[in-house]
N, C-alpha and C positions, 0 to 999 in steps of 0.2 A: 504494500500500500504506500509506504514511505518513498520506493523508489520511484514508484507513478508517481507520486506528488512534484516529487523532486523533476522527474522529466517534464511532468507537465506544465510546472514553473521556467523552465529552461525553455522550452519553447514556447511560450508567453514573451519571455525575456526578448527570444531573437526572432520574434514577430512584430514586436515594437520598431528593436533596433533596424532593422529592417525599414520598416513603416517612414520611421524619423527619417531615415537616408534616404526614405525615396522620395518626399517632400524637400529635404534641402537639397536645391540644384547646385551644381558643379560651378564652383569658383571660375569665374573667367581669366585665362590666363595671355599679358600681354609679352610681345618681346621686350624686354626692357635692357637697355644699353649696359646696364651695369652687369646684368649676370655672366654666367660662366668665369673661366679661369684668367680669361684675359678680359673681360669685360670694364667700362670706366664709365664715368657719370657721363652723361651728354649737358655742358655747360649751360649750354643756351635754354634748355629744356629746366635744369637746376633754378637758372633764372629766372625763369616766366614761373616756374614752383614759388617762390620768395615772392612776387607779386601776388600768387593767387592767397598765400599765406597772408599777407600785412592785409589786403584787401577783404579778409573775408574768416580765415581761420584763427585768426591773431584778436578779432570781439572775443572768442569765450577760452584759446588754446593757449596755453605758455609753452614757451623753448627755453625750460627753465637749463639746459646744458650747453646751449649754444651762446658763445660771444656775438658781438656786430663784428668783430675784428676776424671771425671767421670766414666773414665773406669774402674775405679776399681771396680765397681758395677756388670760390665759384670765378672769379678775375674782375671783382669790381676794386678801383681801387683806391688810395689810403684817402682820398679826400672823398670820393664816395662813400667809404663804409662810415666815415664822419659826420655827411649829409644824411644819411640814414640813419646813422644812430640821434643825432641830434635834434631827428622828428618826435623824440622824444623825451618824457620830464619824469627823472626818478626822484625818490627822495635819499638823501645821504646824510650824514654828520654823522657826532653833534661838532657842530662850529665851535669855536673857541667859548660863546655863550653856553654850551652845553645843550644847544638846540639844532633839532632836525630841521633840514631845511633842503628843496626843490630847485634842481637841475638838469641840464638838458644829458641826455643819455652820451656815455662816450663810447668810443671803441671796445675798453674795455670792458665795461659791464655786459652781461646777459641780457638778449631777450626783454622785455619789460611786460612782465607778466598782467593777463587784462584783470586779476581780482586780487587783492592783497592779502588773502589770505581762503580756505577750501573750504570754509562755512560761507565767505560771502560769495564766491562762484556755488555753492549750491543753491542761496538764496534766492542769484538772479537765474537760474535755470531748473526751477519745479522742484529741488533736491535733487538733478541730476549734478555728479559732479566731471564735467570735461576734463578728459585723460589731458597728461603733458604730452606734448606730440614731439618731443625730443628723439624718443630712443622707440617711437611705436610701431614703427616695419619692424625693428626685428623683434619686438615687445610679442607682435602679434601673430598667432599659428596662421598660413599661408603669406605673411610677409607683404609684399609689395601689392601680389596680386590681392589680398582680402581687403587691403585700405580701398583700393582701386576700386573693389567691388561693391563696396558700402556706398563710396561716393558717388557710385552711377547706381545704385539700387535701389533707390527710390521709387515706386509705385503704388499704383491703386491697389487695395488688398480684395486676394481673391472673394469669391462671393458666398455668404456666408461664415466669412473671418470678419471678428469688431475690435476695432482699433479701440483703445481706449484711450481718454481724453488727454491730451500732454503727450501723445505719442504717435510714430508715423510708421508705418509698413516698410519695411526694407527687406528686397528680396534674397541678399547676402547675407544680412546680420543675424549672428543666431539666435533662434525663439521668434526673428521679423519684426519685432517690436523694438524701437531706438528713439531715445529722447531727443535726441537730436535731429529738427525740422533739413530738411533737403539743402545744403552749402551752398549748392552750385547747380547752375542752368548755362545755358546759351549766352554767351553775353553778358557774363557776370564782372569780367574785370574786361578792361583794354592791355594788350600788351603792349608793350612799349617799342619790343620790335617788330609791330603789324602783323604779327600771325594773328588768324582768326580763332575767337575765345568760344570754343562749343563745349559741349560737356564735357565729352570722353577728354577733350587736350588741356582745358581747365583740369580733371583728374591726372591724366597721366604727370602732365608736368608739377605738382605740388605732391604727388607720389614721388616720384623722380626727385624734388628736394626733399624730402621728411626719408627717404633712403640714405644722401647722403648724410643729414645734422645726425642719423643713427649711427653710421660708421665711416664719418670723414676721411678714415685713414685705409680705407679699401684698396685703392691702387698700391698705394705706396706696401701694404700690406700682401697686395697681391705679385706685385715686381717683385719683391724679396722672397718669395714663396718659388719663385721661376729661378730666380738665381742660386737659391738653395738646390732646387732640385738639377740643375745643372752642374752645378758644383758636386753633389754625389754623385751624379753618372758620370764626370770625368775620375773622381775619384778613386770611383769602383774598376774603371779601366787601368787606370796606374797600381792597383792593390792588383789584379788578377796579373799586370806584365811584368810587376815585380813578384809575384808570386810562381809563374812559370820560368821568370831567371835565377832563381835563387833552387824551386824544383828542377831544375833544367839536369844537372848529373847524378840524381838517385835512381837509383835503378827503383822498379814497380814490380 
């Protein structure tokens, strides 16, 4: 009796699991410049990522790991990253008064986070609290392609599914339900270098930066990784021709 139970709960178990998977569809997956072993960021793409950010993800998201001084890496440069940083007003001290007091952001500083502290970003968002989007490609299981998919996955929910009040359908996020209203449409920023702002490239390119602020040091990590492995296959060949000069006279 015990083992029918037991089977019969097992298969209960992987008729669900089952079920669940065949209601979440399959993550869309883009080609993205940075994968594979020689892959590297596509600058230009990086860039238009950082517009679509300051324009739109930067109201509720902090880059609480990212300097302005790092953008000199995407190639804007030191008087640019000065221009940009200086759009905005942190607070600092205490002054010599022993009081805090408001300045324009420098190079140095972080990011300038939109809520001063996780209760008051809950407050202004229903209790939802918005992730840091510093380190959340790799934060998150399917990486680049899951962000990508949340931000285009936006839709009407099937029929017979009720969204509840404060929340919107997304065909990628797990459970479909997400407190956060849809970022981006057609049209949502201007680029600066005239590409055309549609959804999927508003996505792609702000995926493309929120890749790199998660692992700035990819290339440079990845070239070192090529030249190691070069370095022990030459190695390997100088170990095996000093190893048959030195076996060269023993008899076998």
């Amino acid at each position: 009796m015990r083992r029918h139970l037991i089977g019969g709960l097992m298969a209960v178990l992987v008729a669900t699991g089952t079920a669940v998977a065949a209601e979440t569809p399959e993550m869309p997956h883009r080609h993205w410049s940075f994968d594979g072993m020689f892959g590297t960021f596509d600058r230009a793409a990086a860039r238009r990522g950082l517009e679509v950010y300051r324009n739109v993800c930067a109201a509720c998201h902090s880059l609480s790991f990212v300097h302005y001084r790092d953008l000199t890496e995407l190639g804007y440069s030191a008087d640019e990253v000065k221009a940009i940083a200086a759009e905005q007003t942190v607070t600092d001290g205490p002054n010599d008064q022993g009081e805090m007091y408001e300045r324009p952001a420098r190079p140095s500083d972080v990011f300038k986070a939109p809520f001063p502290n996780a209760q008051a970003a809950r407050a202004a968002n229903n209790g939802a609290l918005p992730p840091d989007l510093s380190l959340v490609v790799e934060a998150r299981r399917g990486g680049a392609d899951y962000i990508d998919g949340v931000l285009t996955g936006f839709e009407e929910p099937p029929a017979g599914v009720t969204v509840p009040q404060g929340m919107y359908y997304n065909r990628y996020f797990p459970g479909h339900m997400i407190a956060m209203p849809p970022p981006l449409a057609d049209g949502t920023v201007t680029y600066s270098d005239g590409i055309k702002a549609t959804l999927p490239q508003e996505a792609s390119d702000v995926v493309t930066f929120l890749a790199w602020t998660a692992e700035p040091n990819l290339e440079v990590r990845r070239r070192m990784g090529v030249k190691v492995v070069l370095f022990l296959l030459v190695f390997t060949g100088l170990l095996y021709a000093v190893k048959r000069k030195v076996w060269l006279d023993v008899g076998h």
